[in-house]
C-alpha positions as CSV (number, residue, x, y, z in Angstrom):
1,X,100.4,113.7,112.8
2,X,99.6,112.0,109.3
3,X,101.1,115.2,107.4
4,X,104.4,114.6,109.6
5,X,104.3,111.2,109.2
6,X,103.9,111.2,105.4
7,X,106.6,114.3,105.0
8,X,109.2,112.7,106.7
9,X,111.5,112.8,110.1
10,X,113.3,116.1,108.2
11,X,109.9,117.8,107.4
12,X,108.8,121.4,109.3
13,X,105.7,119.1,109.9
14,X,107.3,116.6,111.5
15,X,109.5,119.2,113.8
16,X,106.4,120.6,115.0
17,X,105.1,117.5,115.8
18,X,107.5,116.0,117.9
19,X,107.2,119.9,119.6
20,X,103.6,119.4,120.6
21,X,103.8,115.7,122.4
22,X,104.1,113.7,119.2
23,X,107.9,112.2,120.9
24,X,105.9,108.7,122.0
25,X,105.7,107.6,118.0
26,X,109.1,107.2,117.8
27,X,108.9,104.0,119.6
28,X,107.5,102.6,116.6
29,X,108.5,102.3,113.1
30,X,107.2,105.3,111.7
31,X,105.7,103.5,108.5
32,X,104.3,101.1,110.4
33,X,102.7,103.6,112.2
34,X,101.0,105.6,109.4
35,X,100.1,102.7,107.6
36,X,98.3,101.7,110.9
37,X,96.6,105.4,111.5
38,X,95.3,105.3,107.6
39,X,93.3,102.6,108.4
40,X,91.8,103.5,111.8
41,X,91.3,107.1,110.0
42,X,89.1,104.9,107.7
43,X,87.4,103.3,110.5
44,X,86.2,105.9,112.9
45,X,83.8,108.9,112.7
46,X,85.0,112.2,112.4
47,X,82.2,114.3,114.2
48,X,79.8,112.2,116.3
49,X,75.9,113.6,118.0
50,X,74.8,112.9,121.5
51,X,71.1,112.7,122.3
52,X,70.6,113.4,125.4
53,X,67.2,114.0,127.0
54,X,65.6,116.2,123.9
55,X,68.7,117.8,122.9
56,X,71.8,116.4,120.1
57,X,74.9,117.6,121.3
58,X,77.8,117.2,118.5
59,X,81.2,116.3,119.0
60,X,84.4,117.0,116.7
61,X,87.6,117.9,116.8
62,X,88.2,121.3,115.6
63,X,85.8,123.1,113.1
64,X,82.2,122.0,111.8
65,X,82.6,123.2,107.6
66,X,80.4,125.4,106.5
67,X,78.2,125.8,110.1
68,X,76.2,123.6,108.8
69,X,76.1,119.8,110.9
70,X,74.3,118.3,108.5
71,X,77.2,118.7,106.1
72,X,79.0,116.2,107.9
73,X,76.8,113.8,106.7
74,X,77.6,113.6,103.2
75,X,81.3,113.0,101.8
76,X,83.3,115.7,102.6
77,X,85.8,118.0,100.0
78,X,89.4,117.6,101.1
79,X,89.2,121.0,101.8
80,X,86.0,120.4,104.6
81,X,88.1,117.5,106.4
82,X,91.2,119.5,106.7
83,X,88.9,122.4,108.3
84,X,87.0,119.5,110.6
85,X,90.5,118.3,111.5
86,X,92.7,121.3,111.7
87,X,90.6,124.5,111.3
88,X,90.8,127.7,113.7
89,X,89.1,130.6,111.4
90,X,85.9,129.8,113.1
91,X,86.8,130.0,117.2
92,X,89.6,132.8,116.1
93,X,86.2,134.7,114.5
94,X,84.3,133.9,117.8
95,X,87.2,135.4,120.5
96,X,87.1,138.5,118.4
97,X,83.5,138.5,116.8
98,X,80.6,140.2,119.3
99,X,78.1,138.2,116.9
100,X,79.6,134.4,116.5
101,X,77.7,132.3,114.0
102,X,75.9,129.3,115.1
103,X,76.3,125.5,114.1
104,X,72.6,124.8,112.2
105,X,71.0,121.9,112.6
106,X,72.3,120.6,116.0
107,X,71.8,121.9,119.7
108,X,75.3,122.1,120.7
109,X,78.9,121.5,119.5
110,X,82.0,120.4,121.6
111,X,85.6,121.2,120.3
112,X,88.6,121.3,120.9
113,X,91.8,121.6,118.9
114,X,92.7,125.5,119.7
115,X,94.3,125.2,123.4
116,X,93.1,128.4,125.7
117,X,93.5,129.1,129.3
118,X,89.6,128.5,130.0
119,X,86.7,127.0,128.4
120,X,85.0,129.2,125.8
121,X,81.4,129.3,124.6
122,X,80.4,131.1,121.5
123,X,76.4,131.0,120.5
124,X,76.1,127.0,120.3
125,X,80.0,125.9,120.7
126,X,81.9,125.1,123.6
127,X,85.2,124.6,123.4
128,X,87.1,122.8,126.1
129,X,90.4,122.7,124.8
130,X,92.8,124.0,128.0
131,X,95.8,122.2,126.6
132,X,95.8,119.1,128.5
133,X,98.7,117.8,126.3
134,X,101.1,120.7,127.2
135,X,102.9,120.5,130.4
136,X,101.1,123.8,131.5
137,X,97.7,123.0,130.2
138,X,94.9,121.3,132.2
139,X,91.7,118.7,131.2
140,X,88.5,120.2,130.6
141,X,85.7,118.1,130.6
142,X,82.0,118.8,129.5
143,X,79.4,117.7,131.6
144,X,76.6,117.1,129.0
145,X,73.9,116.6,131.5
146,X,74.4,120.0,132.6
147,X,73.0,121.3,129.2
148,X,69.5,119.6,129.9
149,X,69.1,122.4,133.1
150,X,67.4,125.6,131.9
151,X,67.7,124.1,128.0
152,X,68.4,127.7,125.9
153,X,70.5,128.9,123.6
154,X,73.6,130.5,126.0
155,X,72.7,127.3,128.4
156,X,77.0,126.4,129.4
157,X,77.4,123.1,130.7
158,X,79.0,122.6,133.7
159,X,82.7,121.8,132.9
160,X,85.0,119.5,135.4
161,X,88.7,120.1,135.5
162,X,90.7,118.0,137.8
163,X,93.1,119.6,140.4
């Protein structure tokens, strides 16, 4: 959205955005807008960590850098948050790797980002992505209590999607 919004109404970026459900911002004026989404960029986290009952679940949107949590603690390269925000080397790896690297340093990760037809859990990730904002995708929701029963490493939580 900020790459389309900062490239213009006549940009490939902005094309693909308006393609993918970003139609609703052009009810606003669109410098307005990205002026507005800088700052709330600034003001909310870009991974946040659960605890729940002896375990840290993390949640982000796409990729953790470096499968390391911890390195979302200190201030990331441009190259880390564009990974965080848009990456897709990592589950791509996963659907076709029989060994998928885990996140370090945290128990489990939520993601999204990468729409599939079902949930998907690779060594600590789950990704729950079933393209609710497509017209023939569906909402996928963790349940993270369901983690705490039998607590080991393939534990999948039990996921909720709405008829």
């Amino acid at each position: 959205m900020l790459d389309a919004l900062s490239k213009g109404l006549g940009s490939s970026e902005f094309q693909f955005w308006m393609q993918n459900g970003g139609e609703w911002a052009l009810e606003y004026d669109l410098d307005e807008l990205y002026r507005e989404i800088i700052k709330l960029e600034k003001s909310i986290p870009l991974a946040i960590e659960i605890p729940l009952g002896g375990i840290n679940v993390g949640v982000i949107h796409a990729e953790v850098p470096g499968h390391q949590w911890q390195s979302l603690a200190r201030e990331l390269t441009d190259s880390d948050f564009r990974r965080a925000i848009w990456g897709r080397s990592t589950i791509l790896s996963a659907l076709y790797d029989a060994a998928p690297l885990e996140v370090a340093g945290i128990d489990y990760v939520v993601l999204g980002h990468t729409p599939l037809k079902e949930p998907f859990q690779a060594a600590n990730r789950i990704y729950i992505d079933t393209g609710a904002g497509h017209s023939n995708g569906d909402l996928t929701v963790a349940m993270l209590e369901s983690l705490l029963q039998n607590n080991c490493p393939n534990n999948t939580p039990e996921l909720f999607r709405p008829d």
